[in-house]
C-alpha positions in Angstrom: 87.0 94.1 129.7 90.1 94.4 127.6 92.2 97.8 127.4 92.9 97.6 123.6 94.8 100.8 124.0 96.9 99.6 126.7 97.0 96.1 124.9 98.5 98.4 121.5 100.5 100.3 123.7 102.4 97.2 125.0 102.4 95.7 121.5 104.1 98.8 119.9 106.3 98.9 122.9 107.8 95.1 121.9 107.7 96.2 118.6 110.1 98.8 118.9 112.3 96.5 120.8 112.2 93.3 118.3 112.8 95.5 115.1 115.5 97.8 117.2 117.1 94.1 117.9 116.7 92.3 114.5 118.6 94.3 112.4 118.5 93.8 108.6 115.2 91.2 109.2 113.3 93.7 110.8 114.2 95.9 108.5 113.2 93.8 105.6 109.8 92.6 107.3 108.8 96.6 108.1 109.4 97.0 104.3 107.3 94.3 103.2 104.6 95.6 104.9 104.7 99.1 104.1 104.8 97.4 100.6 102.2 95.5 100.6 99.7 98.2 102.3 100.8 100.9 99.8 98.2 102.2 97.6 97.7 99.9 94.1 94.6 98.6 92.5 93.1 97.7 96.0 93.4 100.9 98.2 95.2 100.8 101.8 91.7 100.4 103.6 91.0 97.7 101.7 94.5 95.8 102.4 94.2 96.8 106.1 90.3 94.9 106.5 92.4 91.6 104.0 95.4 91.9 106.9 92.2 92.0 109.7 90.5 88.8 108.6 93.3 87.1 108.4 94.8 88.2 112.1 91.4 86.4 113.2 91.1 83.5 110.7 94.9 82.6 112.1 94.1 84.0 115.4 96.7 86.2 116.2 95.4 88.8 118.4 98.0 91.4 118.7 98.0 91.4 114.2 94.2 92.1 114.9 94.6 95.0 117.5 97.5 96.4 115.1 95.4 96.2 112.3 91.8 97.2 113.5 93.6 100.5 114.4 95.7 100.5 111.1 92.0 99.8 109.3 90.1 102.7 111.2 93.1 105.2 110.6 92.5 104.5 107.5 89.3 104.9 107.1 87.0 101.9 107.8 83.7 102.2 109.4 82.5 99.6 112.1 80.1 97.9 109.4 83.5 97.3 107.1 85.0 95.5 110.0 82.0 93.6 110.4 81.8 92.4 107.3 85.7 91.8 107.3 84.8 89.8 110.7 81.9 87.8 108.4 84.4 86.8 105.8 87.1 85.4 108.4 84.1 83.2 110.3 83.6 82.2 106.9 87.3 81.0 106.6 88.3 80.2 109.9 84.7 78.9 111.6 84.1 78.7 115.2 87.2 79.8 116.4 87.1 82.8 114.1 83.8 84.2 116.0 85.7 84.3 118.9 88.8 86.4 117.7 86.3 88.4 115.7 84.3 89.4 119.0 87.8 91.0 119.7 87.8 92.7 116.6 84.7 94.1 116.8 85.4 94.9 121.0 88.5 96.4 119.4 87.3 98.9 117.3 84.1 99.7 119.3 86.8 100.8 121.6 88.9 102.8 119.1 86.2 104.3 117.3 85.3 106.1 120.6 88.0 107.8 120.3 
């Protein structure tokens, strides 16, 4: 079974170290982000489950660790990542049921906590 907190760890380990090395384009990508989850008309929670489903309908599993813990810190329940899983199988098919079981292993392991 996967250590999704040792997997995080690691990922915000090369994070650190890419946006420490990139300068002004790290820069600019952190603040997209912080843009783009900022409160508006959809709430944070809401952008973090969007940013989930589509870490699994493109199948990038470190953007779905990242942001199954940015989802629950902000909020979401397991049956909101489910559903956010649901959508993505919806968009991304067969594959997507096999990044979303790491979703969902994901946060059953965070919401342990």
């Amino acid at each position: 079974m996967t250590d999704y907190h040792q997997e995080l760890a690691e990922i915000m380990a090369n994070n650190k170290n890419i946006f420490n090395s990139t300068g002004e384009v790290g820069k600019a990508f952190l603040n997209v982000h912080d843009a783009a989850i900022e409160e508006g008309v959809l709430d944070s929670k809401t952008k973090a489950l969007e940013a989930l489903g589509i870490a699994i309908a493109i199948r990038c599993e470190g953007c779905i660790i990242q942001h199954v813990k940015g989802a629950i810190k902000l909020g979401a329940t397991r049956d909101e990542i489910v559903e956010t899983i649901n959508i993505a199988i919806m968009m991304g098919g067969g594959p997507s049921t096999v990044y979303g079981g790491k979703a969902l292993a994901c946060a059953d392991q965070f919401l342990d906590e």
